[in-house]
C-alpha positions in Angstrom: 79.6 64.6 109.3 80.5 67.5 111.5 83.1 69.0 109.0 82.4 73.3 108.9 81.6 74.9 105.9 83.3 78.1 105.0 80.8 81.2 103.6 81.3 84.7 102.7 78.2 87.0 103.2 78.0 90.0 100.0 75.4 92.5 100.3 75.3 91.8 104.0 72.9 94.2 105.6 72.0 93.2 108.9 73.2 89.9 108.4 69.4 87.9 108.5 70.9 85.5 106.0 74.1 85.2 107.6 72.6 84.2 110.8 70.1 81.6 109.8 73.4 80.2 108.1 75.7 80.3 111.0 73.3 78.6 113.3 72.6 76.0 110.4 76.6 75.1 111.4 78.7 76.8 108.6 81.7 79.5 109.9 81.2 83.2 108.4 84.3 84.5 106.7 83.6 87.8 106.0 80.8 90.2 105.4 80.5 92.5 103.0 78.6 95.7 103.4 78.9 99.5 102.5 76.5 100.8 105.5 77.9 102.0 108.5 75.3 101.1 111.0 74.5 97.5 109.2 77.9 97.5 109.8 78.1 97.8 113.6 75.0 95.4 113.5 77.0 92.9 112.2 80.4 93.1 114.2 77.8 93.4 117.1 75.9 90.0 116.2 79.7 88.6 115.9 80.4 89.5 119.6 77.4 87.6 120.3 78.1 85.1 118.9 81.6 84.6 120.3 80.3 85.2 123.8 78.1 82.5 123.2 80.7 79.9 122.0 83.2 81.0 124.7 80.6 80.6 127.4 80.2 84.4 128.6 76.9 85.6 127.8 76.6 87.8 130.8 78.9 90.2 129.4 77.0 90.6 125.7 73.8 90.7 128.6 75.5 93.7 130.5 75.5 95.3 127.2 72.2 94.4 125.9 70.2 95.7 129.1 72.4 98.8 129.1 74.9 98.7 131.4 77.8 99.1 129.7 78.3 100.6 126.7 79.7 99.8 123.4 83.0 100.8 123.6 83.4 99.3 126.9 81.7 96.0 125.3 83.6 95.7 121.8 86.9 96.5 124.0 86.7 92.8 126.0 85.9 90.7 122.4 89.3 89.4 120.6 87.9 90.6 117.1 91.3 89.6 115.8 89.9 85.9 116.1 86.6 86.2 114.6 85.2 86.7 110.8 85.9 90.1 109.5 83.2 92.7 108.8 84.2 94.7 105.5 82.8 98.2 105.5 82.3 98.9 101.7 80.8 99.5 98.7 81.1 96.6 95.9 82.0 98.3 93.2 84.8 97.6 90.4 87.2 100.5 92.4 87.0 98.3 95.3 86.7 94.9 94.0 90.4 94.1 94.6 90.6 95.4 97.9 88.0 93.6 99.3 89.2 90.4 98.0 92.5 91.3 99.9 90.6 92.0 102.6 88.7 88.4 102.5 92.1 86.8 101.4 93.5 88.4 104.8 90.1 87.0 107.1 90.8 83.7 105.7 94.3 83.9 107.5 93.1 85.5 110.5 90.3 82.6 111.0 93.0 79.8 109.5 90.9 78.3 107.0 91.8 77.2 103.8 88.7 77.9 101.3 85.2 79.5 101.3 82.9 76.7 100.5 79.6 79.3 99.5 79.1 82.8 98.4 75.9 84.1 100.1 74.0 87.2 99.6 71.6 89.3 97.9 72.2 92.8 96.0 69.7 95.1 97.0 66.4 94.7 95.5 64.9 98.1 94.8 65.9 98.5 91.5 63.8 95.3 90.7 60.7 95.6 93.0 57.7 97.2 91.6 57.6 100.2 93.9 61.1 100.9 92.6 60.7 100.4 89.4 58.4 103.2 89.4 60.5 105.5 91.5 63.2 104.3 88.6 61.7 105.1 85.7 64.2 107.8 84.7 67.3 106.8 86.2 67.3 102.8 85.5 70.1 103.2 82.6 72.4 105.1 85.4 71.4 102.9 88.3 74.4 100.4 88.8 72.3 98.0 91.3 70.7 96.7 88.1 74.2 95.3 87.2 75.5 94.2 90.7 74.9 90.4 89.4 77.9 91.5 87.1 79.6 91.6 90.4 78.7 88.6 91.7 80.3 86.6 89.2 83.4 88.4 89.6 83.6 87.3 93.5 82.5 83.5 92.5 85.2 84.0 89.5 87.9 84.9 91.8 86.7 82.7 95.0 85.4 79.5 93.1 82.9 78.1 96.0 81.4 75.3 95.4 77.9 76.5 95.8 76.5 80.1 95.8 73.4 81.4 97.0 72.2 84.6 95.4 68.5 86.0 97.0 66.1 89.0 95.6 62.8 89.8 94.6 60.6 87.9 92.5 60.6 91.1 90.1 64.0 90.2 89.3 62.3 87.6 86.8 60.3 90.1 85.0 62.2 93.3 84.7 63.1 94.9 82.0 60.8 91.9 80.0 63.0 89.4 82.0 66.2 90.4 79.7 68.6 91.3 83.0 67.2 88.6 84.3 68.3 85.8 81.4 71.4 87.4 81.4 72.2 87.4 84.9 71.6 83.4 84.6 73.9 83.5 81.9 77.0 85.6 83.8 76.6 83.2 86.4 77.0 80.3 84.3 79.4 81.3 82.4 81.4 81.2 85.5 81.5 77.5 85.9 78.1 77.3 87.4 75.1 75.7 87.3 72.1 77.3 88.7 68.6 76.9 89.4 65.9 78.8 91.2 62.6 78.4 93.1 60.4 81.4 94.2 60.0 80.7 97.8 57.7 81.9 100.9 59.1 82.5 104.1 55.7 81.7 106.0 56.7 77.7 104.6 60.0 78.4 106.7 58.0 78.6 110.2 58.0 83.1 109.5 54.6 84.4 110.1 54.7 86.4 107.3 54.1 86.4 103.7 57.0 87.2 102.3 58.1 85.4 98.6 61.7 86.0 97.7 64.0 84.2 94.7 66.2 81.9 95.8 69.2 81.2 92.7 71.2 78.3 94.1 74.3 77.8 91.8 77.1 74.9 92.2 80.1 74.2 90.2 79.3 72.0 86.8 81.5 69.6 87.6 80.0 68.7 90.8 76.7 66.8 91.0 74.3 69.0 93.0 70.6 69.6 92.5 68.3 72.2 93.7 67.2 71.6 97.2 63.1 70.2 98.0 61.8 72.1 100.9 59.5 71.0 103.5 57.2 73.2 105.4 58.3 74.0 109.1 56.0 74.9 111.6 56.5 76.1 115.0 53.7 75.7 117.5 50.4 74.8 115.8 47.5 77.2 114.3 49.7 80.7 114.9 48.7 84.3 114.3 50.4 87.2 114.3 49.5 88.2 117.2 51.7 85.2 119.1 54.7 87.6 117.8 52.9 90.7 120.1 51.2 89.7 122.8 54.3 88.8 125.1 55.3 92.6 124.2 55.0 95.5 126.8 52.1 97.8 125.8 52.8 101.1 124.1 52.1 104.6 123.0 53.9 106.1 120.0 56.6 107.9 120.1 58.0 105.9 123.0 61.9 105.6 123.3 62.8 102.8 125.8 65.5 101.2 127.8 64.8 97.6 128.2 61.5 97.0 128.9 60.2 93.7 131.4 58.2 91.2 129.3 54.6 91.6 129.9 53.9 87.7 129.7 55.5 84.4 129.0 56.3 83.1 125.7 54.0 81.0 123.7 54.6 77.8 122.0 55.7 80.0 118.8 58.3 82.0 120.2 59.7 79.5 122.3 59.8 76.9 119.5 61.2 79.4 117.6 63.7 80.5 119.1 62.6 84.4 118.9 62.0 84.2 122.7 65.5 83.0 124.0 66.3 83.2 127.8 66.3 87.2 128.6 64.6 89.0 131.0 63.4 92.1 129.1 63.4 92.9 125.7 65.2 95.7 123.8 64.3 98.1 121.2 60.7 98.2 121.7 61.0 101.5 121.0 57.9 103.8 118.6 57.7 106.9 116.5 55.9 109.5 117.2 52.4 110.1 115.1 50.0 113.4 114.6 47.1 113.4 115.5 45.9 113.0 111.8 47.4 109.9 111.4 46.5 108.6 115.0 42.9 109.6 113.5 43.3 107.6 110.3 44.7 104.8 112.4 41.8 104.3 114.5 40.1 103.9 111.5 42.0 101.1 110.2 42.2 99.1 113.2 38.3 99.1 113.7 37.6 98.2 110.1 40.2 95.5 110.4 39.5 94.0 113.7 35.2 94.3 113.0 35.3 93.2 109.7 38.3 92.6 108.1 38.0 95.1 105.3 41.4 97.1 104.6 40.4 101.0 104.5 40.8 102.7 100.9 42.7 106.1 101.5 39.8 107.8 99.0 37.4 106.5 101.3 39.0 109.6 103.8 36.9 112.6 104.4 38.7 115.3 102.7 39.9 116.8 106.2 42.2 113.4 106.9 43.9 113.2 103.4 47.4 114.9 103.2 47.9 113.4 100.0 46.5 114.7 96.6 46.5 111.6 94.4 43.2 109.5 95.3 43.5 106.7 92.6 47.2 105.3 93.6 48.6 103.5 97.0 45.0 103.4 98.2 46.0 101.5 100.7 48.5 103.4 101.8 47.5 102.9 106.0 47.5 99.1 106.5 47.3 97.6 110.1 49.0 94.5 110.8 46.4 91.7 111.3 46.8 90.3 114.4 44.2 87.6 113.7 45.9 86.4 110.5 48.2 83.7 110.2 50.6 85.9 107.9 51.3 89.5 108.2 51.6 91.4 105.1 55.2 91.6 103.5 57.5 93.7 105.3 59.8 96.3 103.6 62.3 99.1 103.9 59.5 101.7 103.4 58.7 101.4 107.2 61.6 103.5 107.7 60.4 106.3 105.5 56.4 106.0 107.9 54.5 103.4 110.2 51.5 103.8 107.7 51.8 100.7 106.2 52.2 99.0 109.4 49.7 99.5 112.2 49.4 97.9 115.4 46.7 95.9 115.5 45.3 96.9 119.2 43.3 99.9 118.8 44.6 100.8 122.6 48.0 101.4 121.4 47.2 103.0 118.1 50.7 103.3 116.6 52.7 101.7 113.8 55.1 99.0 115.1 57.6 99.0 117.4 61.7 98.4 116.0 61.5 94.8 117.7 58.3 94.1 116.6 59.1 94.8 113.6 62.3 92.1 113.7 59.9 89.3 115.3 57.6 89.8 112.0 61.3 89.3 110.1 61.9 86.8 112.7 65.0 88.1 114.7 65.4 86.4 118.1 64.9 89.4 120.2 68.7 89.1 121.6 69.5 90.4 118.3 70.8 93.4 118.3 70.0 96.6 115.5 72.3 99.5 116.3 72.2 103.0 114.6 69.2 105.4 114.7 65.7 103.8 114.9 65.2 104.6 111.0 68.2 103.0 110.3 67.2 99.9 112.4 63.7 99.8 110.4 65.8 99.9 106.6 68.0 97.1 108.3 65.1 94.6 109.0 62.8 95.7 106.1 65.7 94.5 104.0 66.6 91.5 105.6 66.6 87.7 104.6 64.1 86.2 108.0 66.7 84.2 109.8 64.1 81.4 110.1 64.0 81.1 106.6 68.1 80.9 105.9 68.7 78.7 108.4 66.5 76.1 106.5 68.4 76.8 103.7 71.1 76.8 105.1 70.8 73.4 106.1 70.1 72.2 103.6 72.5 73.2 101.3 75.1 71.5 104.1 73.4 68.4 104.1 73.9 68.5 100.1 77.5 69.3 101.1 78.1 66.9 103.6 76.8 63.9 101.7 79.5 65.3 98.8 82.2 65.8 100.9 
């Protein structure tokens, strides 16, 4: 069947699992998002995406490679035909208007119902590191309740399925009470709901990354959880097939569009992270002292000569800026280039590059923005806008597109065969 499926995105960020579902073949209604610069990312991605459809890709290249800019850019799309991007906070003060603001997208697209809820509320209250950062504050923090939320959208939306993504500490926080009863507030919603803890390195993302996927469809139609098989792209990767097409780089470097240095390899061609341009954008680097470019070299060379991770108490005394010596001992991590997987990437790398090093000891420097999206597994046309932290929170936070869009189709296979 080639019928569209309806979603609405909540929690949106920079859209990761938005995309992998609109290229899977269902039409975004609205996104949902209380950061300004995710935001922009998103109504950005959407102006994309119409060029794309509408067959003028040259003008979303003009702004890509920097020759216009964005007001000159967002001025030629119609946004009054596309999917809406709602700039706020979900909260119970703006619960209503944003339904009125969906309820008015729904008009402005023309279609009659949203077939999924998508999304993820944001995961730091669950994770371990914030949990710790939490300790104090957990009975004020309202993201530990945005589930609560949730079912008030699929309560006043009724989709037929939902997809709802976090951590895997969701399961055992708080002794896995908010957990049992977040199953139970969805359910009592009309849904039934199952979950899998899945890895997106068995969704063709070279990096090892687990996340809980809840997938939740109305009782009264007959739906099960989806099996999924393992995608590959290319044969016997590494991490460094997502670097080694990259230009070469010093920290603190702050480009314009940079020439490729090589062709793509069988991974990011079969991927779909390399896709058509001439040079690639936001290969852009902070700056480091010369402490950490010291501690850096040290890494890479234990790494890359014998793949040992260096222990931050293992520093001589002049190289530690840190007092505590028995916590986050591996706080400096390189990215292993020789590895199939890189380690998990988070919003942290906003905060430093510490726990993300370049694996090429010529370089010496934490990750670039867009290399940092290919590890996430953003085609490099995709577009981050905002300040470079911002850009690193946006993909540290992300669902991998390449991971979505297999669940994505999935879930429309189940839908179609319904139908």
């Amino acid at each position: 069947m080639n019928k569209t499926f309806t979603y609405v995105d909540l929690f949106a960020g920079a859209s990761g699992l938005s995309e992998g579902f609109r290229v899977a073949g269902f039409q975004p209604v609205a996104h949902v998002e209380k950061d300004k610069y995710a935001c922009l990312t998103i109504k950005t991605r959407i102006a994309y995406h119409y060029c794309k459809e509408n067959n003028f890709e040259d003008l979303y290249k003009e702004y890509y490679y920097e020759k216009i800019n964005k007001d000159i850019f967002y001025s030629e799309i119609p946004f009054y035909k596309t999917e809406v991007v709602i700039n706020e906070e979900i909260s119970d003060d703006r619960f209503n208007l944003i339904i009125s603001r969906i309820n008015d997208a729904k008009k402005q697209i023309d279609v009659g119902e949203i077939d999924v809820i998508i999304g993820g509320p944001p995961c730091q209250a669950y994770s371990i590191r914030g949990r710790k950062a939490n300790e104090y504050k957990k009975k004020y923090d309202q993201r530990i309740y945005y589930y609560k939320l949730y079912a008030r959208f699929l309560r006043e939306i009724r989709p037929k399925l939902f997809v709802f993504e976090n951590v895997p500490g969701l399961i055992s926080f708080e002794d896995g009470y908010i957990f049992d009863d977040l199953r139970k507030t969805l359910a009592e919603e009309g849904y039934k709901l199952d979950y899998r803890i899945l890895n997106a390195s068995d969704f063709g993302v070279l990096q090892d990354r687990k996340r809980i996927i809840i997938i939740g469809w109305r009782k009264e139609l007959s739906f099960s959880y989806p099996e999924f098989e393992k995608v590959n792209y290319g044969s016997n990767n590494i991490v460094y097939d997502l670097l080694t097409d990259l230009p070469s780089l010093k920290h603190g470097s702050n480009n314009p569009p940079l020439y490729y240095a090589g062709t793509p390899n069988s991974y990011l061609r079969e991927s779909g992270i390399r896709n058509g341009l001439r040079k690639v954008k936001l290969h852009n680097t902070r700056t480091h002292n010369n402490i950490d470019i010291e501690i850096y070299k040290r890494v890479i060379e234990l790494w890359n000569e014998k793949q040992k991770r260096l222990k931050y108490s293992s520093l001589p005394k002049r190289l530690r800026t840190h007092k505590n010596i028995e916590g986050f001992l591996d706080r400096f991590k390189v990215v292993a280039g020789d590895a199939n997987y890189a380690h998990t990437l988070i919003a942290h790398i906003a905060k430093d590059g510490h726990y993300y090093i370049h694996p090429d000891i010529n370089q010496c420097r934490s990750i670039s923005v867009r290399e940092a999206a290919r590890i996430q597994s953003f085609p490099d046309n995709f577009i981050f806008e905002g300040p470079r932290t911002s850009n690193f929170t946006q993909i540290g936070n992300a669902v991998p597109p390449l991971m979505s869009k297999e669940i994505g189709r999935k879930i429309k296979d189940i839908l179609c065969q319904k139908a």
